[in-house]
VOGU-3710 file (C-alpha; in Angstrom, 3 decimals, decimal comma):
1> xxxxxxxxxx> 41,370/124,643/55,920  40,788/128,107/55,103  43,580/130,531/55,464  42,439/134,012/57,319  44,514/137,117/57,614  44,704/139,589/60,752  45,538/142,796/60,288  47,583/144,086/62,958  46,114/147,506/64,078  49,467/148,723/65,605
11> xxxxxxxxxx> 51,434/148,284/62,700  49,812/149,054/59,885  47,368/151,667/58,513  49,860/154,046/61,088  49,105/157,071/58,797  45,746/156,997/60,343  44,822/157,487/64,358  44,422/154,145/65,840  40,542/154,394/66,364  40,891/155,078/62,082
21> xxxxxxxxxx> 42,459/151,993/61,598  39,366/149,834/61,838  37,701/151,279/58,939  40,900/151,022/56,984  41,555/147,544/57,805  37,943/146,317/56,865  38,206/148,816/53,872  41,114/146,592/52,512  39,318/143,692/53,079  40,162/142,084/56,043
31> xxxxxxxxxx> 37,575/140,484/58,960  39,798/139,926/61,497  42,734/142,216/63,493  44,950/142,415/66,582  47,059/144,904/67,946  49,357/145,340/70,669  47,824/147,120/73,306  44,089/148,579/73,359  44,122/150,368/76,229  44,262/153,686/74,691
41> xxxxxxxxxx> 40,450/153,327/73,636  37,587/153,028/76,445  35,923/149,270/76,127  32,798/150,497/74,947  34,746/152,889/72,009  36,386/149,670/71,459  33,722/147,332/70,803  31,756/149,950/68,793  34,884/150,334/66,387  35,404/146,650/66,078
51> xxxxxxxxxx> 31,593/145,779/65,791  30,864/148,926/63,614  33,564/147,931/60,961  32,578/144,239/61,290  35,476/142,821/62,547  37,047/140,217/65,223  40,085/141,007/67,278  41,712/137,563/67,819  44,571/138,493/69,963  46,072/141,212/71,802
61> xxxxxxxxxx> 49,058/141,969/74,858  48,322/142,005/78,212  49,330/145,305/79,611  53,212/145,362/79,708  53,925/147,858/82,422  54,843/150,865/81,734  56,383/150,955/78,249  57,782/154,670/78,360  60,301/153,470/81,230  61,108/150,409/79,384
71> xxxxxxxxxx> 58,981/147,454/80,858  57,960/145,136/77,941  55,817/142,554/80,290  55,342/142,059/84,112  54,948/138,477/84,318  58,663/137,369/84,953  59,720/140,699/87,192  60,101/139,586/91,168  58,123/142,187/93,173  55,542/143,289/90,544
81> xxxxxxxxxx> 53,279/140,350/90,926  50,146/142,639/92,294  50,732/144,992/89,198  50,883/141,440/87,109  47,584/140,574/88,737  45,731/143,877/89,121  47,032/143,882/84,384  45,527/140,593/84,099  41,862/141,404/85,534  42,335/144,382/82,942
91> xxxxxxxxxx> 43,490/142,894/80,179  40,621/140,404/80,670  37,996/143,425/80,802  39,171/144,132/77,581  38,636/140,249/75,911  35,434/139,988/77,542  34,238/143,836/75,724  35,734/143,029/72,811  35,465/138,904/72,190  38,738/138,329/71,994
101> xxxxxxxxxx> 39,599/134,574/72,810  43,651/134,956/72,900  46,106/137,550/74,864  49,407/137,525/75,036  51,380/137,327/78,466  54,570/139,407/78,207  57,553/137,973/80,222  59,503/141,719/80,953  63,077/142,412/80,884  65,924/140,605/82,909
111> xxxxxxxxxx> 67,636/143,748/84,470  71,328/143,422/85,036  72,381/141,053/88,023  68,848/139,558/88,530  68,257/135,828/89,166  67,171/133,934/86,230  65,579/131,203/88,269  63,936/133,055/90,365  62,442/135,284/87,475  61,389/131,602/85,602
121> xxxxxxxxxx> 59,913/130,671/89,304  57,893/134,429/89,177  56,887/133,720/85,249  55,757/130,353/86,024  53,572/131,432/88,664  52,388/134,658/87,338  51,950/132,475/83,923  49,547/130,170/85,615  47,253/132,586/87,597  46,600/134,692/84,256
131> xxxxxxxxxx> 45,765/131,207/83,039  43,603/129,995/85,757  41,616/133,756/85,583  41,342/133,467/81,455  39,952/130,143/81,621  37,039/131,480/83,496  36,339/132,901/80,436  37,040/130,654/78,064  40,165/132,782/76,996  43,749/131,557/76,195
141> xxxxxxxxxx> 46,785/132,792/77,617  49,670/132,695/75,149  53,807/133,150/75,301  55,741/134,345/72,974  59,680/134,281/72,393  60,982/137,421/70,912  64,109/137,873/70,065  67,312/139,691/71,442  67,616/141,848/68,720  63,481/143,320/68,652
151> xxxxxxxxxx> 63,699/143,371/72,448  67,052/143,242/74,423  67,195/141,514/77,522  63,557/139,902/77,504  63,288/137,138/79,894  61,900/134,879/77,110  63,876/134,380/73,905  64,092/130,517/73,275  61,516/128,543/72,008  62,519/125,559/74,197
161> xxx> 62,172/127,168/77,287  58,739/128,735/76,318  57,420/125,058/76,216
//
């Protein structure tokens, strides 16, 4: 098995505007990158970046919400499941323009007071739509547990409960 490298767009080469960072990640030799959130960057600016530099995005966020007010991920928040579902037909826009086969499905914060179980019922539903609609396409909806310390109060932080 070969061992390949991603460059992660949104945290490195950050001396450079993000639509500069292709060139610099192919320029230090990688094929492949990810970043967080790509939404900055029209589809077609997108593609032409990635397929002007040579490169393959393998993975990148579904749209979190709105990050300046503090959302990190829609899928787990009661009440936002249009927004969840309007950010997955987006997100998916994005992986068909740009050939990316993986996104990742951010759970959101657990606000103060709210119901646990009732978030984990909205996550597990919202969790298998965005599934359902990425299959379509052959693309693969992925979790990820981050920590309490990176991200305070997200819904999921335990690898056990992610499976």
């Amino acid at each position: 098995m070969t061992l390949r490298l991603a460059a992660n767009l949104s945290t490195m080469f950050t001396s450079q505007a993000f639509s500069g960072r292709f060139a610099a990640a192919r320029d230090a030799g990688f094929d492949l990158v990810e970043f967080q959130f790509p939404y900055e960057m029209a589809l077609t600016d997108l593609a032409k970046k990635l397929g002007g530099a040579g490169l393959e995005a393998v993975l990148f966020n579904m749209p979190p919400g709105n990050w300046e007010a503090g959302d990190r991920g829609l899928a787990a928040i009661p009440g936002r499941e249009a927004e969840f579902r309007e950010s997955v037909a987006f997100a998916l826009e994005y992986a068909a323009a740009t050939g990316v086969a993986k996104l990742h499905c951010m759970a959101g914060i657990v606000s103060e007071g709210a119901d646990r179980e009732l978030m984990r019922d909205t996550f597990c539903r919202n969790l298998s739509h965005a599934a359902t609609e990425a299959r379509k396409m052959a693309v693969e909806v992925l979790v990820e547990p981050i920590n309490q310390v990176s991200v305070p109060g997200y819904f999921l932080s335990d690898f056990n409960e992610a499976l």
